[in-house]
C-alpha positions as CSV (number, residue, x, y, z in Angstrom):
1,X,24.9,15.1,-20.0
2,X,24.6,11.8,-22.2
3,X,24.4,8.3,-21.1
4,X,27.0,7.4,-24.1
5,X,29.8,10.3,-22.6
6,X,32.9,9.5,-21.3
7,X,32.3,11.9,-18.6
8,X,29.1,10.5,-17.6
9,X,30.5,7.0,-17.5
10,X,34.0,8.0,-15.5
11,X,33.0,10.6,-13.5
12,X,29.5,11.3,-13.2
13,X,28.1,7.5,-12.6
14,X,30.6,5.9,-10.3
15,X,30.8,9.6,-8.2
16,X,27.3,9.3,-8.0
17,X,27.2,5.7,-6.9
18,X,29.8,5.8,-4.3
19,X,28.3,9.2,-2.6
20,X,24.8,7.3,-2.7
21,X,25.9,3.9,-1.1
22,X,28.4,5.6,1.0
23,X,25.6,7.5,3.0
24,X,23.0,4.2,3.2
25,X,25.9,3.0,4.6
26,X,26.4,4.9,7.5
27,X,22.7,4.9,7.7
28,X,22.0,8.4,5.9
29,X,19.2,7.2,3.9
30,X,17.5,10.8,3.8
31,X,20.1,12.2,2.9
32,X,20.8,9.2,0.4
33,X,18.0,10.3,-1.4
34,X,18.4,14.5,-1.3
35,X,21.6,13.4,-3.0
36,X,20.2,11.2,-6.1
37,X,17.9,14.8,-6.4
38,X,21.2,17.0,-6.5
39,X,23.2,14.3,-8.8
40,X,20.1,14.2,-11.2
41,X,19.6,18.0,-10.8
42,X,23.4,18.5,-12.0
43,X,22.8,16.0,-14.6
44,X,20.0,18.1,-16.2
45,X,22.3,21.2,-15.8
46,X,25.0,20.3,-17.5
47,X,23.0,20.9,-20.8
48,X,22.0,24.0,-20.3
49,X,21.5,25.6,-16.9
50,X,19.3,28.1,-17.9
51,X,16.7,25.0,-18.1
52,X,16.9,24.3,-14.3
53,X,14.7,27.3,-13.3
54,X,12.3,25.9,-15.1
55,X,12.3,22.7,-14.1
56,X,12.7,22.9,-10.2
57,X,9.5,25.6,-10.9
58,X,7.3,23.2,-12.7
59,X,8.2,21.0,-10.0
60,X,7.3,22.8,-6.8
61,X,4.1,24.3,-8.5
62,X,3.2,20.7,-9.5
63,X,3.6,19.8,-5.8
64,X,2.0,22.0,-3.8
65,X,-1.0,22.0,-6.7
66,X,-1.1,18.4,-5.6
67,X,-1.5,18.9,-1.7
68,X,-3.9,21.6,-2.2
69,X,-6.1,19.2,-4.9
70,X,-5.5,16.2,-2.6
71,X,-7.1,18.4,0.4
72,X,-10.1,20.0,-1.3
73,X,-10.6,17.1,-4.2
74,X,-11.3,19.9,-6.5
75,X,-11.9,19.1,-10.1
76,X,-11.4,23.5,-10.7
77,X,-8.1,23.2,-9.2
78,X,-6.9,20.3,-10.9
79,X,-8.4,21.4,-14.5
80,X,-6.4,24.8,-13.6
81,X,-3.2,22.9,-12.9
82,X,-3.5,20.8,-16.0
83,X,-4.0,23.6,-17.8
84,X,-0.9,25.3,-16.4
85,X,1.6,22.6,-17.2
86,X,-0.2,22.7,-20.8
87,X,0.4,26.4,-21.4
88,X,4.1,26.5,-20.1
89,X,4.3,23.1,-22.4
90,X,2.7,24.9,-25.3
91,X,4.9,27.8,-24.7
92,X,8.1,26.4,-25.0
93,X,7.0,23.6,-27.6
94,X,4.9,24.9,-29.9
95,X,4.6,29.0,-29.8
96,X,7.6,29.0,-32.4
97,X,5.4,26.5,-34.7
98,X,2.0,28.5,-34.2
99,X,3.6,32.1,-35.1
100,X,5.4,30.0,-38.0
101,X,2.1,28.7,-39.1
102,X,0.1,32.2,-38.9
103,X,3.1,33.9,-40.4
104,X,2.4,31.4,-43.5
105,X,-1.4,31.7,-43.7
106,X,-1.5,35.7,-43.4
107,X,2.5,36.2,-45.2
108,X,3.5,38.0,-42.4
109,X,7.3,38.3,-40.9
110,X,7.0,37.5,-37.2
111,X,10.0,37.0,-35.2
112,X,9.8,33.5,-33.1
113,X,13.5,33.6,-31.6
114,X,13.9,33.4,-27.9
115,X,12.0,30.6,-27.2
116,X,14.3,27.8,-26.6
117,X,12.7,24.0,-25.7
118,X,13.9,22.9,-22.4
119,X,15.3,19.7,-22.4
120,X,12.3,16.6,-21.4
121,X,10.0,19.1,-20.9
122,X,7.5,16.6,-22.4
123,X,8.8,13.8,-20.3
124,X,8.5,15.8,-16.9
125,X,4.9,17.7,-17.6
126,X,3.4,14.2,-19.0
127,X,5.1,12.9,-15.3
128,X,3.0,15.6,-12.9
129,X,-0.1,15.9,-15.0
130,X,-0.5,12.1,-14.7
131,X,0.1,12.4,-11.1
132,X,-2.3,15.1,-10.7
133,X,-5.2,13.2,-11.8
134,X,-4.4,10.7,-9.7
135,X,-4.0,12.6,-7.0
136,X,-7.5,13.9,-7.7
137,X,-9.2,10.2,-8.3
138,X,-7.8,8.9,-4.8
139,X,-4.8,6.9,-5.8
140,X,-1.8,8.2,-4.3
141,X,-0.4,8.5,-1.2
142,X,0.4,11.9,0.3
143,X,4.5,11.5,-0.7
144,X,6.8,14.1,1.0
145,X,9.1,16.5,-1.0
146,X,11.8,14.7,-1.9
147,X,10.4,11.4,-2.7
148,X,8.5,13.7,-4.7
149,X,11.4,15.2,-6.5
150,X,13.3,12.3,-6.7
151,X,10.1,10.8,-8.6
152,X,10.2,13.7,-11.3
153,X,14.1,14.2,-11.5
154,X,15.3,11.1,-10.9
155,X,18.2,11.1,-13.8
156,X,17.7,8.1,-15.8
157,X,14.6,8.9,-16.9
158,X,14.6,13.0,-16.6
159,X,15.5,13.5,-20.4
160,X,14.0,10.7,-22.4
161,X,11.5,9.1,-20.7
162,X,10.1,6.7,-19.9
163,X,7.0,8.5,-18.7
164,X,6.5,7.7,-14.8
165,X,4.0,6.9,-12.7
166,X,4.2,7.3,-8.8
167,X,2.4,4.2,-8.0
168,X,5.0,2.0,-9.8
169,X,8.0,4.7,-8.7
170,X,7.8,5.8,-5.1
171,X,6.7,3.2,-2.6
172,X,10.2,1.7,-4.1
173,X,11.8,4.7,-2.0
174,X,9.8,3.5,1.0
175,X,11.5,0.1,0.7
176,X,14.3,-0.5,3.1
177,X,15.7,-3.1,1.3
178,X,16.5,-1.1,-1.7
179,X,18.4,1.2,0.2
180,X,21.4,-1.5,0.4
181,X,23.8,-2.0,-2.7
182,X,22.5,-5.1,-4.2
183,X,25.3,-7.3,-6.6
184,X,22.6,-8.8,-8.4
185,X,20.7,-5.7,-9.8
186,X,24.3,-4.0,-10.1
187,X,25.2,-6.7,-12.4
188,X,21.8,-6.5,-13.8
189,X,21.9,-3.3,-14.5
190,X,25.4,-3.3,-16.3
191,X,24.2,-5.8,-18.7
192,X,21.4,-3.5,-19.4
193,X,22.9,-0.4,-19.6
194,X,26.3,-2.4,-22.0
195,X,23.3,-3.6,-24.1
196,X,21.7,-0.4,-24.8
197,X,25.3,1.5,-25.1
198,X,25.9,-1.1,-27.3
199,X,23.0,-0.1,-29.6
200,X,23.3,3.1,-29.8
201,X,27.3,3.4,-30.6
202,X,27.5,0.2,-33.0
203,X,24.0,0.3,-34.4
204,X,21.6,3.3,-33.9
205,X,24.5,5.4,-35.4
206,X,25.6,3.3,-38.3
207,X,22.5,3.6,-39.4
208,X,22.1,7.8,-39.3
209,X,24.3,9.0,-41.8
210,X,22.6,6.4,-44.6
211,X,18.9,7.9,-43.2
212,X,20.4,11.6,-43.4
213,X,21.3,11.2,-47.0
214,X,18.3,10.4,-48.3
215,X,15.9,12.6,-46.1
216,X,18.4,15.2,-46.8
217,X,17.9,14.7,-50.5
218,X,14.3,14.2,-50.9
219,X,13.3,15.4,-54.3
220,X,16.5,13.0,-56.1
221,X,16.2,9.7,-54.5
222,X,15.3,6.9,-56.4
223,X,13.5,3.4,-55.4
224,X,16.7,1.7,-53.8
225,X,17.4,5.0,-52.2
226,X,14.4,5.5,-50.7
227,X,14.0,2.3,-49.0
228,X,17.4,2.2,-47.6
229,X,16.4,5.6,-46.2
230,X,13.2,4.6,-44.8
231,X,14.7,1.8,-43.5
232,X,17.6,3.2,-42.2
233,X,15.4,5.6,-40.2
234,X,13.1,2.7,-39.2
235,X,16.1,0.7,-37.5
236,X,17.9,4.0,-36.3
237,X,15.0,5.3,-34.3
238,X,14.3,1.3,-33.0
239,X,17.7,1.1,-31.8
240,X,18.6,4.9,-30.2
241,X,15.8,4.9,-28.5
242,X,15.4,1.5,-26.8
243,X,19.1,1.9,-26.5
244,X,18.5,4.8,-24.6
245,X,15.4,3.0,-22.3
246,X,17.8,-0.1,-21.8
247,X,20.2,2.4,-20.3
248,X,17.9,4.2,-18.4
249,X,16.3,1.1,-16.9
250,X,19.8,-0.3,-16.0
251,X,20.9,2.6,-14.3
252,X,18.2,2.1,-12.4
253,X,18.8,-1.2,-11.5
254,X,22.2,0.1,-10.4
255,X,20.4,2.2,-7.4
256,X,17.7,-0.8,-6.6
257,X,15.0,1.2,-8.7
258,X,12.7,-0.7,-11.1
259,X,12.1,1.2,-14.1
260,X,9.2,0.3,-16.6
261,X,10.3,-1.1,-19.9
262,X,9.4,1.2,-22.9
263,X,9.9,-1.8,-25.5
264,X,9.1,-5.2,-26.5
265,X,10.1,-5.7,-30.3
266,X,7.9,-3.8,-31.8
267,X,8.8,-4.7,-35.2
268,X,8.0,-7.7,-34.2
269,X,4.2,-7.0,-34.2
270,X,1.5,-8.3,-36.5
271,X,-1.1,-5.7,-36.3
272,X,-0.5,-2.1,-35.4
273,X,-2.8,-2.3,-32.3
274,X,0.2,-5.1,-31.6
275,X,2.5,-2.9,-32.3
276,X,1.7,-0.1,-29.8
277,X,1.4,-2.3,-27.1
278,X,5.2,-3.1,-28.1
279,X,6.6,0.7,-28.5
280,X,7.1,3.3,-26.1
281,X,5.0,1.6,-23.7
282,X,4.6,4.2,-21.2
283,X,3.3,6.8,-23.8
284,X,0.9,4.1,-25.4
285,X,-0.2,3.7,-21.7
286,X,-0.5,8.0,-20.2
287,X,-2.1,8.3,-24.0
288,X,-4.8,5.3,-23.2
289,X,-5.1,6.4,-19.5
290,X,-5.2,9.9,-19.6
291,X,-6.8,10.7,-23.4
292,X,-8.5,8.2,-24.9
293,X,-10.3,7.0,-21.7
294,X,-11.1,10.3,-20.5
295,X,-12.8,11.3,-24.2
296,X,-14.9,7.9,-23.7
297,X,-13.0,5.3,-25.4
298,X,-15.3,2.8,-26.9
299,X,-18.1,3.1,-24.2
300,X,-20.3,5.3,-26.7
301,X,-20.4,3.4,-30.0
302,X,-18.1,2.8,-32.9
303,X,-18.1,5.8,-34.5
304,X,-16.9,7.6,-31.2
305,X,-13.9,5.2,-30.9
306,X,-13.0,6.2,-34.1
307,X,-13.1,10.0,-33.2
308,X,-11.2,8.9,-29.9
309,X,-8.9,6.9,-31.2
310,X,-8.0,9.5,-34.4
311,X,-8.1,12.7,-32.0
312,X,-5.7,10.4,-29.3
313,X,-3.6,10.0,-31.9
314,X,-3.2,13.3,-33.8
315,X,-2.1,14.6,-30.0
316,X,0.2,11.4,-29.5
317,X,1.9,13.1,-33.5
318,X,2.1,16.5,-31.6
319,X,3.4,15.8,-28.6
320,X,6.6,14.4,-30.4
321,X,7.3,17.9,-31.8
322,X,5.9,21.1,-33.4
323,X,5.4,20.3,-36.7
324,X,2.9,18.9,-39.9
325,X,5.1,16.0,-40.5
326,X,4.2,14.6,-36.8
327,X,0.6,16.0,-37.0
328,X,0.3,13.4,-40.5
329,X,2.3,10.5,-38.9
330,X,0.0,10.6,-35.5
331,X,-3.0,11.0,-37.9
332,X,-1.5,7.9,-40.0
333,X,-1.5,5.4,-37.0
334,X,-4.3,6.6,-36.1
335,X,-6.2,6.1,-39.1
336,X,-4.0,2.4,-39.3
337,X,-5.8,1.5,-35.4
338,X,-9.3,2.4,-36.9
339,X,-8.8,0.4,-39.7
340,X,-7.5,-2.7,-37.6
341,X,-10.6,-2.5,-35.2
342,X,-12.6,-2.3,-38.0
343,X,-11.2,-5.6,-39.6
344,X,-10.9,-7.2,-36.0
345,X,-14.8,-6.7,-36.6
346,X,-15.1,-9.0,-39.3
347,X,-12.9,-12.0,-37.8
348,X,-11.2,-12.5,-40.5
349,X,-7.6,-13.6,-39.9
350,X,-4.4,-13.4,-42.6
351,X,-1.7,-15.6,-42.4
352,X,0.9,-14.3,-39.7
353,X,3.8,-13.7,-42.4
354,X,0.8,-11.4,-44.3
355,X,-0.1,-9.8,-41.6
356,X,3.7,-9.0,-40.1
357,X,4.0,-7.8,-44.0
358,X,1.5,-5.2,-43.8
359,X,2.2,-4.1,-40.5
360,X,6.1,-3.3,-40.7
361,X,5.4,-1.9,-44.5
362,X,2.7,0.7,-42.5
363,X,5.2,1.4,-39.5
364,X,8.0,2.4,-42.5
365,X,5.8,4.6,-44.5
366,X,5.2,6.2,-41.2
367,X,8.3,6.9,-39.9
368,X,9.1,8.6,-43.3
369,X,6.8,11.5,-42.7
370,X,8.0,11.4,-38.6
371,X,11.6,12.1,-40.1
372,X,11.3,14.5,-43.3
373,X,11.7,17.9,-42.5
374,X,8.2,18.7,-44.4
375,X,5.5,17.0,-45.9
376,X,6.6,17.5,-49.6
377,X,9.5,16.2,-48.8
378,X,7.8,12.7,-47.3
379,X,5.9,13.0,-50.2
380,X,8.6,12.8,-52.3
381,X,10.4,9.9,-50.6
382,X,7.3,8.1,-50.6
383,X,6.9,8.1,-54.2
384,X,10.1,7.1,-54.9
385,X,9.2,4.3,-52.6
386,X,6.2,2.6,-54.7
387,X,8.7,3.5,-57.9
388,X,6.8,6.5,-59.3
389,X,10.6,8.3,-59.4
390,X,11.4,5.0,-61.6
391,X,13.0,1.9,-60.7
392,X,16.7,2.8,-60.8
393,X,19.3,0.5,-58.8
394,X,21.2,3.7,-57.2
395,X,24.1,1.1,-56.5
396,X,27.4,-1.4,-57.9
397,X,24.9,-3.7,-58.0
398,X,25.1,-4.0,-62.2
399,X,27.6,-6.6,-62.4
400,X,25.8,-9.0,-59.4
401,X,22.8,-8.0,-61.0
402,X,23.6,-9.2,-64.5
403,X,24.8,-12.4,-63.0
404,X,21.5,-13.0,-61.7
405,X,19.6,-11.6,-64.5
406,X,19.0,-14.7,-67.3
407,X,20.2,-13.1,-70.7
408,X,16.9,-13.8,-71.9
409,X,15.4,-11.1,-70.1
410,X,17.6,-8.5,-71.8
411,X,15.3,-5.5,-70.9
412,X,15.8,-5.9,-67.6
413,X,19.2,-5.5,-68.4
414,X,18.9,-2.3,-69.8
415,X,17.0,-0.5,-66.6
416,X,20.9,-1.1,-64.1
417,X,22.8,2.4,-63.7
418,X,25.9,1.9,-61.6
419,X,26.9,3.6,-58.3
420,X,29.1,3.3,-55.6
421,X,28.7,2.0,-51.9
422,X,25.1,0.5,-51.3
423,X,26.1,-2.7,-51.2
424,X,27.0,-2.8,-47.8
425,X,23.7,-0.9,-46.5
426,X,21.6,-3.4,-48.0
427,X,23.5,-6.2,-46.2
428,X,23.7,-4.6,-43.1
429,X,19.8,-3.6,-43.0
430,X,19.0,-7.0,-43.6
431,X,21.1,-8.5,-41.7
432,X,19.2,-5.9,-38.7
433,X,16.1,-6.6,-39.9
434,X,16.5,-10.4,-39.0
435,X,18.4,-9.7,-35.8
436,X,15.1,-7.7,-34.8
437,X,12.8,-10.4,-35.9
438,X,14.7,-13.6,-35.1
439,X,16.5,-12.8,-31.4
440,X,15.0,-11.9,-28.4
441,X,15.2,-8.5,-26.7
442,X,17.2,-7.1,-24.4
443,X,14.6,-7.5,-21.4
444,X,14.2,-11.3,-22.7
445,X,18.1,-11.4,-22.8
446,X,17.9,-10.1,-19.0
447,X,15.7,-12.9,-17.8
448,X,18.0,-15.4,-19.3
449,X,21.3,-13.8,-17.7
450,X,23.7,-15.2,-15.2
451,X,26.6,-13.2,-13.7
452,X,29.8,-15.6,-14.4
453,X,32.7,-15.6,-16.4
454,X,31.3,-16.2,-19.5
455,X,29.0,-13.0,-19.6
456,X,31.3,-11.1,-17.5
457,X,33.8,-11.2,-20.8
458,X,31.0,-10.5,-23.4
459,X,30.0,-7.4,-21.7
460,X,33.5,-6.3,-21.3
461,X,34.0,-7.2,-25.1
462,X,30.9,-5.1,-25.7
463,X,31.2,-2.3,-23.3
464,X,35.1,-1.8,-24.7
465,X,34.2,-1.8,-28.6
466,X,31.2,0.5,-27.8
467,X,33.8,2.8,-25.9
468,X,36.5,3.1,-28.4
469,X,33.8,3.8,-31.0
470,X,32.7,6.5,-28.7
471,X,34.7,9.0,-31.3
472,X,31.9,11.5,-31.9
473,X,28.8,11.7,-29.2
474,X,25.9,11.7,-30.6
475,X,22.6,12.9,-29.2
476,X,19.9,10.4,-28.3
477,X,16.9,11.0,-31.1
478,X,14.2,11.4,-28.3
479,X,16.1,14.1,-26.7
480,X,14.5,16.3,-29.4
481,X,10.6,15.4,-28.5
């Protein structure tokens, strides 16, 4: 089920609210709970049923692995668990791509079909393997089974992310006072939730069919094409998926449960250590924590940071799907983070404005390789990008252009071809790119708010226009990782 349905919105929210509140109100708070786990379970299932076995089995594996590691603090046991979750992951995620890959090498015909991904199977496994080592290092407390469950499934976050942790999620289920219906998060978390609907209807998918053009088209796009491509993929992927997190976090809100926040302008960053600090938090954080940590960090020298932070990321590119194109990107920012250290190393600062510069141009070239369906293809699009496919204005842009052109630069004159329709993608990128630059976010926007009349209208001027736009759903982009 999707956050931006109207069945999620009409039927499943509200029925899901009122049953919840109803029992906390006659005192049911047990039973509260064992229904947000059946509501979140029939959330999951609407997808695809055939995906709940696997679920409720990764969860009650996960669980009693956990009591038996948190009674006998065995590293085998929890090294055998980990390993577990990492074969069903691999299994599901990435058998298709190794068979594809040997198929290649040895030109054989292998037949992959069958094995279908499970919806936030990433999101879920990343969940309990985190737990699990921190169940083995002493720092949780022993939870019973459905504040357990209601950690893993709890539907906000099930499909998408953000990645949980228990310490931050379930001594919120031992608070009594969030077991009453609370006005201000509920108003909270409608502002949140509008905003990220928002988003995703007016912006996120405005911005897809202009990315799918070009990415669909690799080998004949031109310098202008390219970049509104690239660009149009760098804002789409921004907005869908903190869209998505705002949602999630508001929903939780709704139900007196503090979600982390996955974002904080990332594109506003000036270097790209910034800039994962500022994206997908809780990933930057389980891959810090549970990766790069673990393989030593920086505690062993510089040149074992570099292998740390390179190997971290080359598994942070695979864990977004089963392909080369995520291998290179995660290899990319990785290679971009070993760089920055380095230069952080020779204190020499560049001008903020240089430094944003060089840091958004990195992040774009990235997400070209994250979205092409294959390396020559992001090859391809890249080149067109530093004008080795020639600097041709793909666009009705000759009769502006000639008005700006002085006649006595006539050669210039001579390198315009007319087309149709770009003219509007270029304003409307632009005009993104300084909304994302110049405004604050959503969770800024959510420290500043005040339920009263004023907002009450906006929202309901922004929650209408995002429903009657609500023509054709669209999937969330994460949904696919």
């Amino acid at each position: 089920m999707l956050f931006n349905s109207y069945e999620f919105i009409f039927i499943f929210l509200p029925v899901t609210l009122i049953i919840y509140f109803t029992l906390i109100h006659f005192r049911l708070c047990k039973i509260a709970s064992v229904s947000l786990v059946i509501a979140s379970l029939v959330f999951y299932s609407y997808w695809n049923i055939g995906n709940l076995p696997i679920l409720l089995t990764s969860i009650i594996s996960n669980y009693i692995l956990g009591v038996y590691i948190e009674r006998h603090k065995s590293k085998l046991i929890l090294v055998c668990a980990i390993a577990i979750n990492l074969i069903a992951l691999g299994y599901f995620k990435y058998f298709a791509f190794f068979v594809e890959t040997v198929s290649g090498l040895f030109q054989l015909n292998l037949n992959t079909q069958g094995v279908n991904l499970p919806l936030g199977i990433s999101f879920f496994t990343f969940t309990q393997i985190a737990y699990l080592v921190d169940v083995y290092r002493d720092e949780t407390k022993k939870y019973d089974k459905t504040d357990y469950f209601l950690f893993v499934t709890i539907f906000p976050h099930l499909i998408a992310g953000p990645i949980l942790y228990h310490k931050d999620i379930v001594p919120q289920f031992k608070n009594v006072r969030n077991y009453f219906f609370s006005h201000k998060n509920f108003s909270a978390g409608m502002f949140l939730f509008t905003i990220g609907l928002f988003k995703k209807i007016m912006l996120a998918d405005m911005c897809s069919p202009w990315a799918k053009i070009v990415f669909d088209n690799a080998s004949a796009v031109t310098f202008l094409d390219s970049w509104i491509g690239a660009l149009s993929y760098t804002f789409q992927i921004y907005l869908d998926f903190s869209g998505y997190s705002d949602m999630a976090v508001g929903l939780g809100l709704m139900f007196n449960i503090r979600l982390p926040i996955n974002f904080n302008s990332p594109y506003k960053a000036t270097s790209i250590i910034d800039f994962w600090r500022r994206w997908h938090i809780s990933l930057s954080a389980f891959l810090k924590n549970y990766l790069y940590i673990p393989l030593g960090g920086n505690r062993n020298g510089e040149s074992e940071r570099i292998r740390n932070l390179l190997l971290t990321m080359l598994l942070g590119g695979l864990w977004h799907g089963a392909a080369w194109t995520f291998v290179v990107w995660g290899a990319l920012h990785g290679s971009f983070l070993v760089v920055n250290h380095l230069w952080a190393k020779c204190n020499i600062e560049l001008p903020k404005y240089i430094s944003w510069v060089l840091t958004f141009t990195c992040v774009v070239f990235a997400w070209v390789f994250f979205r092409s369906s294959n390396i020559n293809d992001a090859l391809l699009i890249s080149k067109a990008m530093i004008g080795l496919n020639g600097f041709v204005v793909p666009a009705d842009h000759l009769f502006y252009l000639k008005k700006a052109i002085p006649d006595f630069v006539p050669v210039f004159q001579g390198y315009l071809y007319v087309f149709d329709s770009l003219r509007k993608e270029i304003v409307v990128l632009f005009s993104m790119l300084i909304l994302l630059l110049c405004c604050p976010n959503s969770i800024q926007l959510l420290d500043r708010f005040k339920p009263n009349r004023c907002s009450a209208v906006l929202l309901s001027i922004c929650f209408i226009i995002s429903l009657l736009n609500m023509i054709r759903v669209s999937e969330f982009l994460y949904f696919q990782f």
